[in-house]
N, C-alpha and C positions, 0 to 999 in steps of 0.2 A: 578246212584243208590248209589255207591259207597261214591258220594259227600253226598246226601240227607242223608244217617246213620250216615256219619259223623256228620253234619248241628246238627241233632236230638238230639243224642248223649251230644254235646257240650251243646245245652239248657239245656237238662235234666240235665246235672252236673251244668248248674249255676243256677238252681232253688232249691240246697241244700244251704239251712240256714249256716252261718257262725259263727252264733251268737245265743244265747239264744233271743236276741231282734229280730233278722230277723227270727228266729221261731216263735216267739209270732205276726209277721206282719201278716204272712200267713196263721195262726190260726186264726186272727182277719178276714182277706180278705174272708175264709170259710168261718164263719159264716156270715157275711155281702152276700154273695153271698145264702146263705142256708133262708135267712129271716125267716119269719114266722114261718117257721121249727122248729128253737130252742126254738120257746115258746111251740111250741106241745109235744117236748119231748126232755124237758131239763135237765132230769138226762141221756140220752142214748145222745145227741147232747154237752158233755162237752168237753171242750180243750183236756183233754187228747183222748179223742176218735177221736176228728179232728183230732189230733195230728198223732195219729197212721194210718189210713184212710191216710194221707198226705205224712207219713214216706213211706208208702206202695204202694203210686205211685208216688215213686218218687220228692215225695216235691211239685206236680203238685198240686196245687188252684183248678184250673181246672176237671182234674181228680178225685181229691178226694170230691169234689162237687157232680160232677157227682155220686158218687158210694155213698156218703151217701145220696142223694138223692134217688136214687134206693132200698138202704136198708132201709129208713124209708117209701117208697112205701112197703117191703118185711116184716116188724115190723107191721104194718097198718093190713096186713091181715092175718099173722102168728101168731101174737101176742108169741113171746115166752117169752117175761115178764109172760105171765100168765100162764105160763106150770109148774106146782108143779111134786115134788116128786110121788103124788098122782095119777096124771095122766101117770104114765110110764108104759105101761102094760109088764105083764110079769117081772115085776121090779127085783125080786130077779135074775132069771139067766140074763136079761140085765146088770145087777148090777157086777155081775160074770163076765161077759163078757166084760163090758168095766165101770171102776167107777175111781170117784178121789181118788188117796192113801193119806193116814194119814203122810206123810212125804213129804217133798222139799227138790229139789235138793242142792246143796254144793254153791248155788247161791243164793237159797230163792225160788225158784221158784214151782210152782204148779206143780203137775205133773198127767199124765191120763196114766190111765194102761188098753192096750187091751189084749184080748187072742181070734184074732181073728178066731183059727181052731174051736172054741165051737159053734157050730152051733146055729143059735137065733130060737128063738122058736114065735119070734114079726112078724108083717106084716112091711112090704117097711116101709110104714108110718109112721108105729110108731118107728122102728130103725129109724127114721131120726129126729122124734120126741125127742127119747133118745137125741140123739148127739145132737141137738141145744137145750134142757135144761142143758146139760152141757156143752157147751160152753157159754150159756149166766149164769151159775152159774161162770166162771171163769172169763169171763168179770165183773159182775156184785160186784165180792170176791177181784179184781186185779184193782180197778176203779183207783188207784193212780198211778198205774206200768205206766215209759215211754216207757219201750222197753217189745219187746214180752218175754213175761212171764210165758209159759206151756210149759214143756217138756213131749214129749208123746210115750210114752216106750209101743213099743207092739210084744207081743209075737207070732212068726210066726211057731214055731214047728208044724208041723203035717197038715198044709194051705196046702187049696186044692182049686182048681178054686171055685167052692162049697162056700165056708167060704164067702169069699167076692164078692160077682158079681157086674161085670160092672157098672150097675144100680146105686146102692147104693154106691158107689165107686169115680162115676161119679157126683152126686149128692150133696155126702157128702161136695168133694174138693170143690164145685162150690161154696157154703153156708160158707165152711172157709175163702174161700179166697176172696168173695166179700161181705162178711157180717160183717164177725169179722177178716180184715185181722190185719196182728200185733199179733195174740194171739198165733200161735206156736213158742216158739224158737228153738227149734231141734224134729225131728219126728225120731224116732229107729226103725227100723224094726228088730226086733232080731231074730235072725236063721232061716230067710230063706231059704225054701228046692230052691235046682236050677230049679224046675218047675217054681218055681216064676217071677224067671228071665224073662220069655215071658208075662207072666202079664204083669210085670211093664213097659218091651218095651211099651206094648200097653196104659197102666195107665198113666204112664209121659207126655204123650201127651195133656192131658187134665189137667195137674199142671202147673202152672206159674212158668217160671224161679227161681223169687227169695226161692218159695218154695220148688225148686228141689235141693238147695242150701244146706237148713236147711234138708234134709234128710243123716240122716249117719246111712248105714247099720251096723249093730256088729252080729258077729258069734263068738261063747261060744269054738269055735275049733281055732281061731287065736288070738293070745297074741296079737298080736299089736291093731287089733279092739276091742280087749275085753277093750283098756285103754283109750276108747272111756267112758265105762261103767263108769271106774273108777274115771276118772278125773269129773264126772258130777255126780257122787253119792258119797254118805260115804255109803262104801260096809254093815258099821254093822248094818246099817235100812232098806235096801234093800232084795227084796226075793231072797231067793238061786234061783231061776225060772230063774233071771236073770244075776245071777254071783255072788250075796250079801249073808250076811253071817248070814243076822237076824235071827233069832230065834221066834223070837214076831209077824213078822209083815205078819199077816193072814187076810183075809178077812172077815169079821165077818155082818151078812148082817144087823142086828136087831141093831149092833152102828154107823153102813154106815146110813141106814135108819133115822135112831134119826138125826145124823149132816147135813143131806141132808133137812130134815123139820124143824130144825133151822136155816138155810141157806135160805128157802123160806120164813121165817116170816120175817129176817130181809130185803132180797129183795123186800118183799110187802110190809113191813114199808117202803121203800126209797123209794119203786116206790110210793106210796099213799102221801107221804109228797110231794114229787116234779113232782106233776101232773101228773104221766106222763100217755097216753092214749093211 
């Protein structure tokens, strides 16, 4: 057995590109392997989405076939191209709850802000609805990004088994991480009570290694995790909520709403120029 992880292991590390041209082989090999595919949806089937899908298992052809195959099986009947702002129910406290901030991190990078103890007021459905219209607003915003490029800063004060269940929990992770993998770079869970602790034993189990990786706890009571906070944000645009010093930066739901339905026009322009179905 011992030999066989070895054996694995060693493949897996020489199917990482050494070169931007043996990147582009591999990108070439997927689509060649995905055929007809790319003509059905060839704004959501582009190099960089290979690209990331490939990055994400490991440089595997093979693999990353596999999974955008699956996910344009999952697109085919989900359709989350066509999920508007419009359709969010309960949009205002969803919006509260979990929405894109008006600022990027010290990186450039997007960022999603939870406050998961506010209890949702939506059904299963439509919270899962929420979450992959915003993930496919950031895929859709971040179409030229090569490396993952969402930082998702969520507030755990006051989390109680209650806030988040299983279900949805379970759910949620399966859709990030075989749908849109590549699109978190750090996930924060900030000030977790130690009840949480036995959640997440149980929660991890169902997250992929590499994305158990990109999770860095911070608590607001230890200086060394708090420069977790720091080095990934400029504290002066940042909510005190989190350790930041802003003053400005409030949630305002009536200019969320506005950029949220500018953000769908230009997605329908792109999805409507380049076919996509």
């Amino acid at each position: 057995m011992s030999y066989l992880l070895k054996k694995i292991r060693s493949e897996t590390a020489q199917q990482r590109p050494s070169s931007s041209e043996e990147e582009q082989a591999k990108v070439n090999e997927v689509r060649d392997l995905l055929g007809a595919l790319t003509e059905e949806m060839p704004s959501f089937l582009s190099d960089t989405t290979i690209r990331r899908f490939l990055r994400a298992r490991n440089w595997s052809t093979e693999q990353a076939t596999k999974g955008l195959k699956e996910t344009v099986k999952w697109r085919r009947e989900y359709r989350p191209d066509a999920i508007s702002w419009e359709d969010i129910a309960e949009m205002e406290d969803e919006a509260k709850r979990t929405h894109v901030a008006d600022y990027l991190d010290k990186n450039g990078r997007s960022v999603l802000v939870s406050n998961v103890p506010m209890k949702s007021k939506a059904s299963f459905k439509d919270q899962i609805k929420h979450l992959v219209y915003l993930l496919e607003y950031f895929a859709t915003n971040s179409a030229n990004e090569q490396d993952d490029y969402v930082v998702w800063l969520t507030d755990f004060r006051g989390w109680s088994i209650s806030s988040t269940p299983f279900s949805i929990t379970r759910e949620s992770m399966h859709i990030i991480q075989n749908y849109y993998p590549g699109l978190i770079a750090v996930a924060i869970p900030f000030d977790p009570p130690r009840i949480f602790e036995s959640f997440w034993k149980i929660a991890k189990k169902f997250i992929q290694q590499h994305m158990k990786e990109k999770v860095k706890f911070v608590y607001a009571s230890n200086a060394e995790s708090m420069k977790i906070i720091e080095d990934l944000f400029d504290l002066d645009t940042l909510e005190p909520s989190f350790g930041g010093r802003s003053t400005t930066t409030s949630f305002d739901i009536n200019k969320y709403a506005e950029r949220m339905r500018r953000a769908d026009k230009v997605r329908g322009a792109s999805r409507n120029a380049n076919g996509y179905n």
